[in-house]
MMTF fields as JSON, N, C-alpha, C and O atoms, coordinates in Angstrom:
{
  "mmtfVersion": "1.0.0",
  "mmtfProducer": "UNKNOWN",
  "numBonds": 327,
  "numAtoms": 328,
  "numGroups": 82,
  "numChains": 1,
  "numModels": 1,
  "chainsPerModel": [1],
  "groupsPerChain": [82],
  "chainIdList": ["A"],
  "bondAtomList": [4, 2, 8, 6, 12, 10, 16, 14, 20, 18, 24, 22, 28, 26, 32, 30, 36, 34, 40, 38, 44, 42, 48, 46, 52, 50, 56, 54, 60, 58, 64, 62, 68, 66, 72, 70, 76, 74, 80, 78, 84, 82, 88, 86, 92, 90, 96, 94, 100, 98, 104, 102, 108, 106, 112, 110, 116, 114, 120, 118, 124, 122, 128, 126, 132, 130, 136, 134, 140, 138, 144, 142, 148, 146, 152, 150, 156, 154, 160, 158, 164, 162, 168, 166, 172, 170, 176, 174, 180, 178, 184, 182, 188, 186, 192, 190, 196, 194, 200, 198, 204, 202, 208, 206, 212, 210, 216, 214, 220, 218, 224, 222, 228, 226, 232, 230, 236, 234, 240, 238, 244, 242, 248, 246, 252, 250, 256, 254, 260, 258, 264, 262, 268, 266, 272, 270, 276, 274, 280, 278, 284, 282, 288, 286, 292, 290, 296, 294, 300, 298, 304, 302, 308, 306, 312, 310, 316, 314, 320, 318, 324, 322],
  "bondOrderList": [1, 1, 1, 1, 1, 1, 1, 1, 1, 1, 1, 1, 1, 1, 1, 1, 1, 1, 1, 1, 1, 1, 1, 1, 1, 1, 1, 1, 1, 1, 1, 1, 1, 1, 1, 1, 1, 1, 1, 1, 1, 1, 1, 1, 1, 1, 1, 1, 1, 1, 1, 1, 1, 1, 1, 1, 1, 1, 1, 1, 1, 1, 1, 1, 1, 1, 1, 1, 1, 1, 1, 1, 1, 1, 1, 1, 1, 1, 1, 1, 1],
  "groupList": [{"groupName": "UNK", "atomNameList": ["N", "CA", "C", "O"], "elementList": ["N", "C", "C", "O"], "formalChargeList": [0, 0, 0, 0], "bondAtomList": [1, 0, 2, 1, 3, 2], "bondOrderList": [1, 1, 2], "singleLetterCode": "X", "chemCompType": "L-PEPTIDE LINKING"}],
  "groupTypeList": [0, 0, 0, 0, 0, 0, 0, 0, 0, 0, 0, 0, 0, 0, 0, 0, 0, 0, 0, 0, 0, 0, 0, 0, 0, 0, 0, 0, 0, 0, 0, 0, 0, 0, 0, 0, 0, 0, 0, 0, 0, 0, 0, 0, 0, 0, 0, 0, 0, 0, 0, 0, 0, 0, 0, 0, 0, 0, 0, 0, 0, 0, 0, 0, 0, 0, 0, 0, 0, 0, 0, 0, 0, 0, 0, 0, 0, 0, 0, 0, 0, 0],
  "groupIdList": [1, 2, 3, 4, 5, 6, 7, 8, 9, 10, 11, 12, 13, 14, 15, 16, 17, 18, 19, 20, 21, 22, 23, 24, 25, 26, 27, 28, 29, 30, 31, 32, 33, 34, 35, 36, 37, 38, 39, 40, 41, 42, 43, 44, 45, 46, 47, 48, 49, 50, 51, 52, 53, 54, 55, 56, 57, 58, 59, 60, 61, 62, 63, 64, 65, 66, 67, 68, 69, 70, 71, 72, 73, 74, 75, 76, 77, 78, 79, 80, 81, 82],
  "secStructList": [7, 6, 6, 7, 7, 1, 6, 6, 6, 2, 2, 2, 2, 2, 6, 6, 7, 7, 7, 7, 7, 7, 7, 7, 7, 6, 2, 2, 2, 2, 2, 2, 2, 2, 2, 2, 2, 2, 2, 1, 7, 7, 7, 7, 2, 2, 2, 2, 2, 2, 2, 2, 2, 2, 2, 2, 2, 2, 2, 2, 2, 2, 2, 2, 2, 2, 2, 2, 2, 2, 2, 2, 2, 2, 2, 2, 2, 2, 2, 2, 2, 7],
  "xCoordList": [-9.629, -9.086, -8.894, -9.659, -7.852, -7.356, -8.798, -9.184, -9.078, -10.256, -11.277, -12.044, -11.553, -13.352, -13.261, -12.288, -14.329, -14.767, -15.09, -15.342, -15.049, -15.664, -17.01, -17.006, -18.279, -19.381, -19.452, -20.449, -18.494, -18.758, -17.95, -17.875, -17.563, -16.885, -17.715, -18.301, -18.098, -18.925, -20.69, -21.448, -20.877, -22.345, -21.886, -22.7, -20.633, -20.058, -20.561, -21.358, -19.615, -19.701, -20.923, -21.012, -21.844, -23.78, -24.002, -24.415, -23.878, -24.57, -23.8, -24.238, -22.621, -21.676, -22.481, -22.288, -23.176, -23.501, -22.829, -23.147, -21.835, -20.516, -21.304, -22.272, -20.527, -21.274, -20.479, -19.375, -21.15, -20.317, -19.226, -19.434, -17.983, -16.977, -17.428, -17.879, -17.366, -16.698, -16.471, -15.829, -16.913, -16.126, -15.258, -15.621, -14.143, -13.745, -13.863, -14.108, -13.706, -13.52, -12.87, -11.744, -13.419, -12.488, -11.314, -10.329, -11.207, -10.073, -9.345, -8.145, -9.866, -8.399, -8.644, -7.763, -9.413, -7.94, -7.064, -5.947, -7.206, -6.02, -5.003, -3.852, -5.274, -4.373, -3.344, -2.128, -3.97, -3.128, -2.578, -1.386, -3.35, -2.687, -1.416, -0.508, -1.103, -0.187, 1.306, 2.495, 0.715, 1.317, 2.13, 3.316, 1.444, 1.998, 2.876, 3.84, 2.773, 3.979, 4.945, 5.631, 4.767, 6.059, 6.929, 7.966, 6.473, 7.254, 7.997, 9.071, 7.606, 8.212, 9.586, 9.951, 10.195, 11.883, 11.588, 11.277, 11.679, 11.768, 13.035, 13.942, 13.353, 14.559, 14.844, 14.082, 16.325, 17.023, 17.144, 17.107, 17.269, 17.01, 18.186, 17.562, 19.333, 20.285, 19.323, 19.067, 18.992, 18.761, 17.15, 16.864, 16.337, 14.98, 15.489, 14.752, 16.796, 17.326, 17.675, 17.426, 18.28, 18.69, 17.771, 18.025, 16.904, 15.487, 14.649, 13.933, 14.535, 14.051, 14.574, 13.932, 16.201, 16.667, 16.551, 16.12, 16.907, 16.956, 15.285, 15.037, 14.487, 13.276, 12.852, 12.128, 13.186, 13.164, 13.865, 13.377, 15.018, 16.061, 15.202, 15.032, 14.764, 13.931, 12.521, 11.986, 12.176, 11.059, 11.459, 11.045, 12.395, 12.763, 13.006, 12.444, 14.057, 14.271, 13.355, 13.423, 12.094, 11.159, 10.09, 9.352, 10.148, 9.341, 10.182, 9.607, 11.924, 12.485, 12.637, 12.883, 12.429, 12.073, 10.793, 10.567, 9.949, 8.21, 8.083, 7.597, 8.626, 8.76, 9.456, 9.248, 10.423, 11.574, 10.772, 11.013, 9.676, 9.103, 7.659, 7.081, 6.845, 6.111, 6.676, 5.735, 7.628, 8.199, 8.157, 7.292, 9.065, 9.205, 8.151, 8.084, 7.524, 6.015, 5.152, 4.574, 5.093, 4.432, 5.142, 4.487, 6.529, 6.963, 6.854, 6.892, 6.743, 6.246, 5.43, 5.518, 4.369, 2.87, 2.86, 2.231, 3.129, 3.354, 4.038, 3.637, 5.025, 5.745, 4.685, 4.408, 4.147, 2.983, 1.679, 1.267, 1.099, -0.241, 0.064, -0.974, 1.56, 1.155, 1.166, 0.591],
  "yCoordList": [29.361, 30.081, 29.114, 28.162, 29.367, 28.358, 28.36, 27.488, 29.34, 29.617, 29.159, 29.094, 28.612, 28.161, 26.771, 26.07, 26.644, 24.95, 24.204, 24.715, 22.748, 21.871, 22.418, 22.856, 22.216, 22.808, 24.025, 24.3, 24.722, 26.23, 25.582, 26.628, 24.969, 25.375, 24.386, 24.874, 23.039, 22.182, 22.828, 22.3, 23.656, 24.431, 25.571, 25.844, 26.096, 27.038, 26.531, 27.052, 24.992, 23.85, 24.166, 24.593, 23.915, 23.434, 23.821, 23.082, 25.587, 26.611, 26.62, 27.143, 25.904, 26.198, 25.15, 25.356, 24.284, 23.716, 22.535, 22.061, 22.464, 21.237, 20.015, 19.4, 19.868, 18.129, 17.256, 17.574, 16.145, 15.12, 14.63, 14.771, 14.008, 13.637, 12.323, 11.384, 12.185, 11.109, 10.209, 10.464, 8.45, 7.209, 6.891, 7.234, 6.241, 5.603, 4.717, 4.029, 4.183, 3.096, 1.647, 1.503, 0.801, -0.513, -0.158, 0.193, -0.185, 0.05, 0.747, 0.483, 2.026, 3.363, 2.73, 1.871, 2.592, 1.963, 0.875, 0.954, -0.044, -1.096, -0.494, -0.816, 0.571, 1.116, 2.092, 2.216, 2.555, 4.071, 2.775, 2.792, 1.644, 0.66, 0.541, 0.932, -0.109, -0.49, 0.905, 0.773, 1.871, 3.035, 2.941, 2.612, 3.232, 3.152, 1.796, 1.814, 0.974, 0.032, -0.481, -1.501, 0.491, 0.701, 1.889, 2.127, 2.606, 3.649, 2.733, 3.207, 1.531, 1.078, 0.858, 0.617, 1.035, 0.476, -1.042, -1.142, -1.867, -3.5, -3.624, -3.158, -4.625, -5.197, -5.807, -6.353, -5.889, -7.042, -8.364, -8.456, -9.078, -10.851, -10.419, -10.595, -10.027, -10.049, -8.996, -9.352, -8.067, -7.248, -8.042, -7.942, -8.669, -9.675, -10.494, -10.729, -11.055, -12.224, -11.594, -12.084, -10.457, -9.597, -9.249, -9.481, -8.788, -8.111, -9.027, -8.882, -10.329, -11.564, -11.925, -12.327, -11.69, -12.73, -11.647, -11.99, -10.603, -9.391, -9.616, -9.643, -9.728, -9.737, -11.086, -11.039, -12.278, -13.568, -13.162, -12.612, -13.512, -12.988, -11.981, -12.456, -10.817, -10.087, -10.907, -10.431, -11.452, -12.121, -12.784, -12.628, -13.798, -15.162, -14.459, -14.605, -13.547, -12.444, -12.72, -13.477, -11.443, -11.35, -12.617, -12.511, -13.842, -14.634, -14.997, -15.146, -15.176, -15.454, -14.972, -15.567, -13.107, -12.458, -12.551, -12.421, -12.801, -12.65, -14.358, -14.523, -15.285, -15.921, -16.562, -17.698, -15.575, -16.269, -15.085, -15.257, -13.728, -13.354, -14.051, -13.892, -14.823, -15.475, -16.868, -17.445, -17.358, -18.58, -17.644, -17.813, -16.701, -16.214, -15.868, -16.242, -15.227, -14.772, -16.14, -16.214, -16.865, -18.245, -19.084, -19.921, -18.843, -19.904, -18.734, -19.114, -17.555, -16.877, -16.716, -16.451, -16.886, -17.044, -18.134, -18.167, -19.174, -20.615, -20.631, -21.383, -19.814, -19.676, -19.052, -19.392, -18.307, -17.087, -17.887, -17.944, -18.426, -18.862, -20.541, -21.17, -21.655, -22.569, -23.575, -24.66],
  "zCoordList": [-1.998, -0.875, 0.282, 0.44, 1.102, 2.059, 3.493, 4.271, 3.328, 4.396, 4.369, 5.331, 2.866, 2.875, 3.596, 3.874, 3.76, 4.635, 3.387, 2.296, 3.717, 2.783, 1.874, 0.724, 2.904, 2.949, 2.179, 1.512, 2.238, 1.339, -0.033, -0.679, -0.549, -1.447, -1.967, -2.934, -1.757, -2.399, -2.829, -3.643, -2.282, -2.114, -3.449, -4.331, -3.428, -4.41, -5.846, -6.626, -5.959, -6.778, -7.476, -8.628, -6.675, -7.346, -8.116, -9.01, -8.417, -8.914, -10.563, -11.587, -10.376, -11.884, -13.026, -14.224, -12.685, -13.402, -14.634, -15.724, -13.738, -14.428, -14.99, -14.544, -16.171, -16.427, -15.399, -14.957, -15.078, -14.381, -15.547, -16.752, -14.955, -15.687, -16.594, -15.938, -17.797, -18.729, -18.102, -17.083, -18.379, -17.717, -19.012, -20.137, -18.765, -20.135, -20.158, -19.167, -21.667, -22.093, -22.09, -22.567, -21.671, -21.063, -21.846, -21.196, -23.362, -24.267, -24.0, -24.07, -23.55, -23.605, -22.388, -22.368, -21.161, -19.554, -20.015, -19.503, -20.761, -20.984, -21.623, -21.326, -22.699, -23.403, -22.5, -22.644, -21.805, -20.354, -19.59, -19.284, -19.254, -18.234, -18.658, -17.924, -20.115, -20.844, -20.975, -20.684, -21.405, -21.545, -19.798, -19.784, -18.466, -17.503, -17.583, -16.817, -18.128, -17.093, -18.336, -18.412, -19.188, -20.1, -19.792, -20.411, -18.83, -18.025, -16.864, -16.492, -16.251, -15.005, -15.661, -16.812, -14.497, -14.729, -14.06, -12.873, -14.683, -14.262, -13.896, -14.584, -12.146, -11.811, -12.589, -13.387, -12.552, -13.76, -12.617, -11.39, -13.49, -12.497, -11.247, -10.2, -10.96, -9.948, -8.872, -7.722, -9.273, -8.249, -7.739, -6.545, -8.51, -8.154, -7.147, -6.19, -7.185, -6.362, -5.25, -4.148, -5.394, -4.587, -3.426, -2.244, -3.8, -2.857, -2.574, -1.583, -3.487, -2.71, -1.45, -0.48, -1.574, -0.586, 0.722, 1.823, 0.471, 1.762, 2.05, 3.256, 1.455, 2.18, 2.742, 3.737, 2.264, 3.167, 4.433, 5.42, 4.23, 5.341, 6.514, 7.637, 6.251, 7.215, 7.591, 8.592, 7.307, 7.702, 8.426, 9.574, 8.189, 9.411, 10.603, 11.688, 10.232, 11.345, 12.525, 13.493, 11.902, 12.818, 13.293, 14.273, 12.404, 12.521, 13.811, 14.889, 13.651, 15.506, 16.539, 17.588, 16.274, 17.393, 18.048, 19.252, 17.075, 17.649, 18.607, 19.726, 17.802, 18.185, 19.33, 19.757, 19.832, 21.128, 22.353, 23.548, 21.828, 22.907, 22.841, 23.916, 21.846, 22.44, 23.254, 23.798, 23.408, 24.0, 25.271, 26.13, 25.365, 26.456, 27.544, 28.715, 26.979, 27.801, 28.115, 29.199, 27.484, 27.623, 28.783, 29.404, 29.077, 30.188, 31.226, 32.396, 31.05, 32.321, 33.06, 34.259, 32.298, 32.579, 32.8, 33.857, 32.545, 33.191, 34.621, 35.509, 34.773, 36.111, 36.769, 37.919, 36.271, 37.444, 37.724, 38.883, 36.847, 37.116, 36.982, 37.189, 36.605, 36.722, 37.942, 37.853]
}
């Protein structure tokens, strides 16, 4: 119910007498690991080059904006306090 509190519904919990959950097996996680990333769709090499280069490209970007307002603020504060 949308109304109960944490506290009430975990206190609810106690009384059912649940086993704690199952850990698995190193084996079946490598095996589900494997299963998941035979579901991924892998970039093909153009679109890898692709999203490499758009994401360099955005970095320098900001590495010259961050960079032309720390220049900036630095010769100001030099004007104010030097």
């Amino acid at each position: 119910m949308a109304t109960e509190t944490r506290g009430e519904a975990a206190a609810k919990d106690e009384g059912k007498g649940k086993p704690a959950p199952r850990r698995t097996t190193p084996a079946l996680f490598v095996r589900q690991v494997i299963a998941e990333l035979r579901k991924v769709i892998w970039p093909t090499r153009r679109e890898l080059v692709t999203y490499t280069t758009v994401s360099l490209v955005f970095v320098l970007i900001m590495v010259a904006i961050v960079s032309g307002f720390d220049y900036g603020l630095q010769k100001g504060i030099y004007e104010i306090f030097g």
